[in-house]
Structures are given as C-alpha cells and as structure tokens.
N, C-alpha and C positions, 0 to 999 in steps of 0.2 A: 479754469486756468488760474494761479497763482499770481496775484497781481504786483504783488512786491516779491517776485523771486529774489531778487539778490538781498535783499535784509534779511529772507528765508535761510537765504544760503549762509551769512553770515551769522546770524545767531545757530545753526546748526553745528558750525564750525566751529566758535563760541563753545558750544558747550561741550563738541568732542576735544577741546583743549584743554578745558575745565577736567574731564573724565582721563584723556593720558596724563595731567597733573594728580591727581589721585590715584591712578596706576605707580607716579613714580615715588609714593609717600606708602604705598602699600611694599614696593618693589625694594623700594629702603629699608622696610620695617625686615623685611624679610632678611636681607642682605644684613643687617647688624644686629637684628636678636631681639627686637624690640617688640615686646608683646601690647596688643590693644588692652587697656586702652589709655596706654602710657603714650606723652606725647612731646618725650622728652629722651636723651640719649647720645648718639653718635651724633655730630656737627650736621654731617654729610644729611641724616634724617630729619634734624630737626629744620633742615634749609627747605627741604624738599614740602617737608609740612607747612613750613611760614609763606612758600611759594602757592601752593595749592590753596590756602585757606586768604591767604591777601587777593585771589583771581575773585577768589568766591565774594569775597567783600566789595571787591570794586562792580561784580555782577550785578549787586543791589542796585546801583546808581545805571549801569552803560545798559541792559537790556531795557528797561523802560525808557530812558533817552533814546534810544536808536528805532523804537519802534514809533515814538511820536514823532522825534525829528523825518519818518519816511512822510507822516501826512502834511508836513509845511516845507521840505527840501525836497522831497521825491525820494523814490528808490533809490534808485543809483547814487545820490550824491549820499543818504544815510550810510550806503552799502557799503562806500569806499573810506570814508572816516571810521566805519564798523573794524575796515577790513585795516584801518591805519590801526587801531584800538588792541589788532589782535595780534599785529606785527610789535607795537609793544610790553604786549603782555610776556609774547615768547621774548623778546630782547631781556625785560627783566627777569624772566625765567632763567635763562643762561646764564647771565651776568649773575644772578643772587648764588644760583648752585655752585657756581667756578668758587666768587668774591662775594659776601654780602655788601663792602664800601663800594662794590661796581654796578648797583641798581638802577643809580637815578636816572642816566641816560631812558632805561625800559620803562620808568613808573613815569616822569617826565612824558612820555611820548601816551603812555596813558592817559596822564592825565586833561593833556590838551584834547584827548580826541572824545574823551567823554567832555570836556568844558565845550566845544566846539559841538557837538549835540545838545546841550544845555542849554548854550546862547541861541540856534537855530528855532527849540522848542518854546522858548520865552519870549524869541520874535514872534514866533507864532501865534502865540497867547497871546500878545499884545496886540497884533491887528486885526486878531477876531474880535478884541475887547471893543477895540476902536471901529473895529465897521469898514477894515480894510479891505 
C-alpha cells in the first residue's frame, strides 16, 4: 500500500496540469499558424507558451519540496499546501491567458506554498542536525 497517497495524488495532478498546459500551447500553435519550432507569434500563443514553460520552472523547486516536506509534515499537511500550490498555478493560468498584468494574485499564491514547503523542509533539517 501506498504510504503517502495524497502527495501521490497531488504530484500526479501536478503533472496532469503541467501536460493540459502543453496541450494548450500545442492547441494554440495550431489555432494561429504557428509552426515548431517557433516560439513566438500571436499574443494569445505566446501567453499559453510563457504559461506552460513558468509551471515547468517552478516544478524544479515544488516537486522536491513537497516530497521532503511529506517526511517532516506528514502526508496530508504536504498534500494540502501541494493541493494550495496547484490551485495557484491554475489562478495564474487564467489570469496570465485573459490579462498578463492579472498574474500575481496566481504566482503569489504559488509562491507561498512552495516557501511554505521550504521552511517545513529546513525545519526539518535543522532538527535532525540538532538531535531533535
């Protein structure tokens, strides 16, 4: 049995969000003419592209946090900052497609919840350091 299900569940989620984000940079290309492996074009594509490839950047940092912070917070509390991390990824998804000046609220809410795995992970290192 799967002993961290829900961090399971959310990095799966994670990465089917990551995947329709490339779906909709592919779906763009199509819709305005734009051959690979040009990455430049109609507004509408190149938001969809800057959307899809900034999830991917902030991946680097939140899937290795989230997987440490489940050994010092537990499942469930990683899962649910996971799950706060992915509710802002789609807000700045929306928000950048509609308005690019309409992100911050979504990268904001990102970025707390990767810092908020961050600090969990570095409390944790420090009291294994310390012999807690």
């Amino acid at each position: 049995m799967l002993a961290m299900k829900y961090t399971a569940l959310v990095t799966v989620a994670t990465l089917a969000l990551t995947f329709g984000l490339s779906g909709r940079v592919g779906a763009m290309r199509q819709r305005h003419g734009i051959d690979a492996p040009a990455i430049t074009g109609h507004p509408e594509f190149e938001r969809a592209n800057r959307i899809h490839y900034n999830t991917i950047e902030q991946l680097v940092l939140f899937l290795p946090l989230l997987w440490l912070a489940t050994g010092v917070i537990g499942d469930a509390w990683a899962a649910g900052i996971g799950g706060v991390w992915i509710l802002g990824r789609l807000i700045y998804a929306q928000a950048y497609q509609r308005d690019p000046k309409k992100r911050g609220p979504g990268m904001i809410i990102t970025i707390l919840a990767t810092g908020a795995l961050a600090v969990s992970v570095l409390w944790g290192i420090l009291r294994a350091l310390l012999g807690a």
